[in-house]
N, C-alpha and C positions, 0 to 999 in steps of 0.2 A: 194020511194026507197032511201037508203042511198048513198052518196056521198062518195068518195076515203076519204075526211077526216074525217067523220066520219067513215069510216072501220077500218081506220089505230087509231085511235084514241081511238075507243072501243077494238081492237084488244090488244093497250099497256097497257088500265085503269087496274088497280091494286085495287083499292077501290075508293068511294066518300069517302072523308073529311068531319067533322061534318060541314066546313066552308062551303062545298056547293061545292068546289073544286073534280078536280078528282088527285088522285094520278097516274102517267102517266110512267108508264115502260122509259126510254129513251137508244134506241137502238145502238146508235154512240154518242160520247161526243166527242168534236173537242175542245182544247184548245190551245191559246196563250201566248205570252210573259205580253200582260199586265194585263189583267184580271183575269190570275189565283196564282199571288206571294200571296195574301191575303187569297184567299181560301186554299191552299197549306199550309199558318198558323195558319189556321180556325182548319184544320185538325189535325193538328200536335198537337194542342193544346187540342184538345178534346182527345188526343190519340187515333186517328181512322184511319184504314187500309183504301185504296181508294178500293172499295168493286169491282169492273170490270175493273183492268188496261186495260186487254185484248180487252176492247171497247173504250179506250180513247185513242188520236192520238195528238201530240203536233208539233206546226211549229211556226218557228221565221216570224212573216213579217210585224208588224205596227211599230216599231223600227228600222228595220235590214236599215244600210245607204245601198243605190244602188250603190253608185260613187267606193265603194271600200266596199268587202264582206270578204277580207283578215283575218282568225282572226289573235288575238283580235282586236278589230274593236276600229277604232278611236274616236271614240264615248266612252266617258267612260259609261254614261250610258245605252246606248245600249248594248255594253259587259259586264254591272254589271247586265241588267234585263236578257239576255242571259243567261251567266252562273247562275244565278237563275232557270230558266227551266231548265236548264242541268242539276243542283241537284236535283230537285224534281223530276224531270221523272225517274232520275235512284234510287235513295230511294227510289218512289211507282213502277217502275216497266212499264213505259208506251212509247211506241214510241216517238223519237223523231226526226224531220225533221231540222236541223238547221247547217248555215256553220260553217266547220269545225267540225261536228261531223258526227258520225256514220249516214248515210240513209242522208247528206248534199244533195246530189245531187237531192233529192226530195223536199226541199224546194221550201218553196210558201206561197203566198196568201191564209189561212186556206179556203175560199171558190175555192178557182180552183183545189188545190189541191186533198180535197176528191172527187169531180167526175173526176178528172182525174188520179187518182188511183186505183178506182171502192168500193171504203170506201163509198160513197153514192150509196143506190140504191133506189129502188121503196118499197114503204111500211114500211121505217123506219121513225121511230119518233129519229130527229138529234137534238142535243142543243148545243150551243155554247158562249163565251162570249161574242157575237160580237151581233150587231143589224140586220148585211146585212145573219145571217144566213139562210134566207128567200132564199136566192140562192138554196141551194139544192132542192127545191121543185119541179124544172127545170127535175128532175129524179120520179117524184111520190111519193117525201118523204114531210113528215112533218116535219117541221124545225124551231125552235127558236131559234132565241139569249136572250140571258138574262144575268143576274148580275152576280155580282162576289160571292155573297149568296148565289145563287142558282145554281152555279160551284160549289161551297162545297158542297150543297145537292148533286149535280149527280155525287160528286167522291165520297161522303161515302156512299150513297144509290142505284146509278145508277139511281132516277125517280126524280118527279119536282110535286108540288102542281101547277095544272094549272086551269085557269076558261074556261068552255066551251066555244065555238066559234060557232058564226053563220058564215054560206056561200054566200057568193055572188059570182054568175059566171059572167065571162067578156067575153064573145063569142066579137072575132074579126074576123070581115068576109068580105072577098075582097083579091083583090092581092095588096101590097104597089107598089109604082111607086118606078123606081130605084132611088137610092142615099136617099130613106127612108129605115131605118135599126128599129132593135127593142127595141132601145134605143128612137128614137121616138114616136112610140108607147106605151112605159107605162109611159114618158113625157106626150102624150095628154091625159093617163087614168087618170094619176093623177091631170092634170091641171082640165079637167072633173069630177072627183069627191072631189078632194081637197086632202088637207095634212089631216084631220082629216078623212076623208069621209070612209077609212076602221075601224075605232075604233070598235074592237068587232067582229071581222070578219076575218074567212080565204077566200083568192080573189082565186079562183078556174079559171086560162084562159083557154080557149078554142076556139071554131069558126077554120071555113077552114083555117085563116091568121097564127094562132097558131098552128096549122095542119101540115103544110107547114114546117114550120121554125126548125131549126138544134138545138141541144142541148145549144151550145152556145147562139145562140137565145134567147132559152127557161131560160138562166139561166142571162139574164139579163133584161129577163121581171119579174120575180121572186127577183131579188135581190133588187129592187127599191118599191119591196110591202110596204114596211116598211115604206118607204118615201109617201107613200097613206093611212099610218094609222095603216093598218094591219097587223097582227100579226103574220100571213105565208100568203104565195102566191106557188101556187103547180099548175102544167098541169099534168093532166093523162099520165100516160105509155104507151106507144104503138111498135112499130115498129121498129121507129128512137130513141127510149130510148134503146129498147134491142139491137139496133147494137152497139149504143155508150158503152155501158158496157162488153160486152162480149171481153173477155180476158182480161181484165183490172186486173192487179195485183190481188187487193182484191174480185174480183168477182167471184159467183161459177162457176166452171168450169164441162166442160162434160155432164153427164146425170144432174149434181146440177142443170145447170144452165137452161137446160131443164127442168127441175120442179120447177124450180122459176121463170121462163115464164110464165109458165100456173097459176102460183098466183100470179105473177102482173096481169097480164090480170083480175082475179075475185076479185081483189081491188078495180078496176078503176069504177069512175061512171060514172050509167048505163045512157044508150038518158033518162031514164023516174024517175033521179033521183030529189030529189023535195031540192030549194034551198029557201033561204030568201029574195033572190033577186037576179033580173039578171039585167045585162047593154049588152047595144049591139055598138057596137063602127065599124063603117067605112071605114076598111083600105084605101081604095081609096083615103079619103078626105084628108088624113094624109101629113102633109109637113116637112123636117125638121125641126127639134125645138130647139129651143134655149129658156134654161132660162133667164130674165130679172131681178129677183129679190134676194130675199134672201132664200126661201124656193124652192123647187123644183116642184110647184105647178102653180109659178108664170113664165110660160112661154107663148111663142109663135111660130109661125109657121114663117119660115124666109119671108115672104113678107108681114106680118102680125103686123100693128100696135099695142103697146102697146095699155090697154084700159085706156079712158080716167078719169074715175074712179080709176082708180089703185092704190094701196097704197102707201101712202106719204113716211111713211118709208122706204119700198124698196126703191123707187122712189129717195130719197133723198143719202141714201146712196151706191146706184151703180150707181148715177149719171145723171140719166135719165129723161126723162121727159115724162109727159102722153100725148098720142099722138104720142109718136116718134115710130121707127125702129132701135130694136136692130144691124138689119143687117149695117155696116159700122162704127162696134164700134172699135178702134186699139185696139188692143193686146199686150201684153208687153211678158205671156208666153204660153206656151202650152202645157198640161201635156195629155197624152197617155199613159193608162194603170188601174189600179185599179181592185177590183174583181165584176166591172160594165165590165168594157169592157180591160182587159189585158189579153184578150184570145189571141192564135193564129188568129184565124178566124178576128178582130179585126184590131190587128196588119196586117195583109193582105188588107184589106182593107183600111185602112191608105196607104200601102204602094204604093197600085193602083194610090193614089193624089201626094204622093210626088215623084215617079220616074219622072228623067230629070228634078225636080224643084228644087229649094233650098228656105229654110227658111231664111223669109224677116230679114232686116240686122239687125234691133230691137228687134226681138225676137230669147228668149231663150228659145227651145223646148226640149221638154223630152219624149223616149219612155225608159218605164217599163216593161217590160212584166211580167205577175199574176206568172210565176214560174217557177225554175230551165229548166222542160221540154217543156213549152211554148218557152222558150230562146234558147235551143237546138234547135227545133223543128224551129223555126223562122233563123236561125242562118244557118241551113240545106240548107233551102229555097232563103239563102241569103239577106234576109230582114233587118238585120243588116247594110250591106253595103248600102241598098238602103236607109236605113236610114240617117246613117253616110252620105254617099255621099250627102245627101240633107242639110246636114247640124243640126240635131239631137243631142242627147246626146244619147247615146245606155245603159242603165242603165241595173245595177244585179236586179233579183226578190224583189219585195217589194210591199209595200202599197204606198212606195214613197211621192206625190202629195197629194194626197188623201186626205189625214188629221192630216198632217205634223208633228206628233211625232217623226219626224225624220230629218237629215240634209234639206231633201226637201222642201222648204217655200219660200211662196211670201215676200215680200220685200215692205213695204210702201201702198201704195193704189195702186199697178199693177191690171191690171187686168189678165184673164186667162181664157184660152177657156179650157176643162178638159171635156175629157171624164168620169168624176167620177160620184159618184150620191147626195152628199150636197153642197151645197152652201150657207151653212149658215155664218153670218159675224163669221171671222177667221178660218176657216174652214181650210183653206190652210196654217196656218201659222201666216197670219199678222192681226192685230185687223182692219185694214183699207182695205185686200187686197178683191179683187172683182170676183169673178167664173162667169163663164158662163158653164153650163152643156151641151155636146151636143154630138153627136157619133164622136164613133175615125174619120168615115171618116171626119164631120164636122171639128172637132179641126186639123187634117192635112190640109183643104182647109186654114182654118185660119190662122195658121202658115204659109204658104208661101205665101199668100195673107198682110199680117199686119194687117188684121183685119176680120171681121165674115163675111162670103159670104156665097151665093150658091153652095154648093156642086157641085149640080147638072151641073152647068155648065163646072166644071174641070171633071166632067164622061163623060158629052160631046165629050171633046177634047182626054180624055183616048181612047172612041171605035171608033174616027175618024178616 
């Protein structure tokens, strides 16, 4: 029986290609500031109409500075690639989310954004310029990122020349121990099957673990697929998908949304649908995890020695040595946020480590939160102050940290505890600086500690 992504997949194909490709309908186009100034010339110059404005959706956030969102923004380049989107959206015709313009207070993180808008749902085929577009699958949808080439293909055709995918399911089954989140979890999937190990492959999770877990959850097990090889990463629709959508701006509404319940549901695959492979992963065993290296593959579980095998280069350049324990490495900073973990839900959890603590007197900590209404929404709840009060930076929506297109950047060979999802050399900024991946609550233990500990022991003293 066929799998959700072969439904959704044969649902959008359009033709096979003489290349052996399928030509792929694509249902949502999500564009940004960096990836799409060249296709938008690609366009222009071919003299071609962008053929479905009506499904393309544009936000500012791998640029946009956090410290000050004022326009025009003190960044000159930031406000020259800005106002670049600003004219192409309104020449083709296409939403745009960005400060100081029209729909500003919607800005965001192009991935938090469309499912918290209800622009993602179950059974769409999404494409985007970005790599982490793998997030949406968190909803039932199929999701790529891709080039800035083939941005121009999906604004003058709406579809995308794609090579078939095989499936592999990741049934996670067990209940996690507290102070594990599921940013350590697709850390151990991937350290388990490698950086390469999904090549060719959409990752299909599932299992009771995956069952359980909140949309937010679900969209940051999906957003790190990429970083595992794979090309999407998608959980079936169920239940906890149709409550998270229902009233969401872009979602159908009324009887719509009633009959687009009953076809998510016959999307979804079935118990007896047949994959190319499955893994079966442990929740129980699972510990926080901390990257040690340069890839996001190359971790460990926090009481858990490097192995003595490990690669020299990593090894060499974060400092380490084979044999050792990431845990009691200093920190210089701490970034919280990204469209891995700059949800609300995220941010709240953070926030559980650092009330009544403050950030040690060395580090320079940063929370981001993924968007406009992430920051309302956290700001309600007063997690701003708990922040502040802990001693924090309280940042506008952005990529920030991330991947430091922007004011945000390490400095020299700092290190940094980051709830993001790479850690590759410069990742953050500096050609020398050093990440460590690991969930927001991890990187708040580390921040007010000076250096990488047990979560689990500051949840300790939280339900005491």
């Amino acid at each position: 029986m066929p799998t959700l992504f072969h439904n959704v997949w044969n649902a959008h194909s359009v033709r096979t290609l003489p290349s052996g490709q399928t030509q792929l309908f694509v249902g949502l186009h999500l564009i940004h500031e960096v990836t799409s100034p060249q296709a938008f010339d690609m366009i222009r110059q071919h003299g071609w109409r962008v053929a479905f404005p009506e499904r393309t959706f544009a936000t500012v956030d791998h640029i946009v500075p956090t410290s000050v969102q004022k326009r025009p923004f003190i960044d000159l380049t930031a406000e020259e690639m800005t106002s670049v989107l600003e004219r192409n959206c309104h020449e083709y015709g296409i939403q745009l989310y960005a400060p100081g313009a029209s729909g500003g207070e919607h800005q965001g993180i192009v991935h938090v954004i469309g499912p918290e808008m209800g622009l993602t749902q179950p059974g769409m085929t999404i494409a985007c310029g970005d790599s982490h577009t793998s997030t949406h699958g968190a909803l039932g949808a199929i999701a790529f990122g891709i080039g800035t080439s083939q941005v121009r293909d999906v604004l003058a055709s709406q579809s995308l020349a794609l090579d078939p995918l095989k499936v592999r399911r990741i049934n996670v089954d067990g209940h996690l121990r507290p102070g594990v989140f599921a940013k350590d979890v697709i850390l151990t999937i991937i350290r388990r099957l490698g950086v390469q190990g999904g090549v060719g492959f959409a990752y299909e999770y599932g299992g009771s673990t995956v069952d359980r877990m909140t949309i937010d959850e679900r969209m940051t097990m999906c957003n790190m697929s990429i970083e595992g090889g794979a090309r999407v990463g998608y959980i079936n629709p169920d239940d906890t998908t149709f409550r998270y959508i229902e009233g969401r701006p872009f979602a159908p509404q009324g009887p719509a949304f009633t009959r687009a319940v009953e076809w998510w549901r016959q999307i979804a695959s079935t118990p007896d649908a047949e994959y190319d492979d499955v893994v079966h992963i442990d929740a129980g065993s699972i510990e926080p995890t901390v990257t040690w290296g340069i890839n996001p593959g190359q971790s460990v579980g926090i009481h858990e020695a490097i192995a003595t095998n490990a690669d020299e280069e990593a090894l060499t350049f974060m400092g380490f040595k084979a044999g050792a324990r990431v845990e009691g490495t200093r920190i210089d900073v701490a970034f919280i946020g990204s469209c891995t973990n700059g949800r609300l839900s995220d941010l709240e959890e953070a926030a559980k480590i650092v009330k009544g603590r403050h950030v040690a007197p060395h580090v320079k900590a940063l929370v981001v939160p993924g968007s406009q209404a992430v920051s309302r929404a956290a700001v309600a709840r007063g997690l701003d102050q708990v922040f502040t009060n802990a001693g924090f930076e309280w940042r506008g929506a952005g990529c920030s940290m991330c991947l430091a297109m922007n004011p945000d950047k390490l400095e020299g060979n700092q290190i940094c505890a980051s709830s993001s999802n790479r850690n590759f050399k410069g990742r953050q900024g500096s050609p020398t600086g050093r990440t460590l991946l690991m969930s927001p609550a991890m990187v708040a233990a580390a921040a007010v500690s000076g250096e990488v500990v047990d979560v689990r022991a500051m949840l300790d003293e939280v339900h005491a």
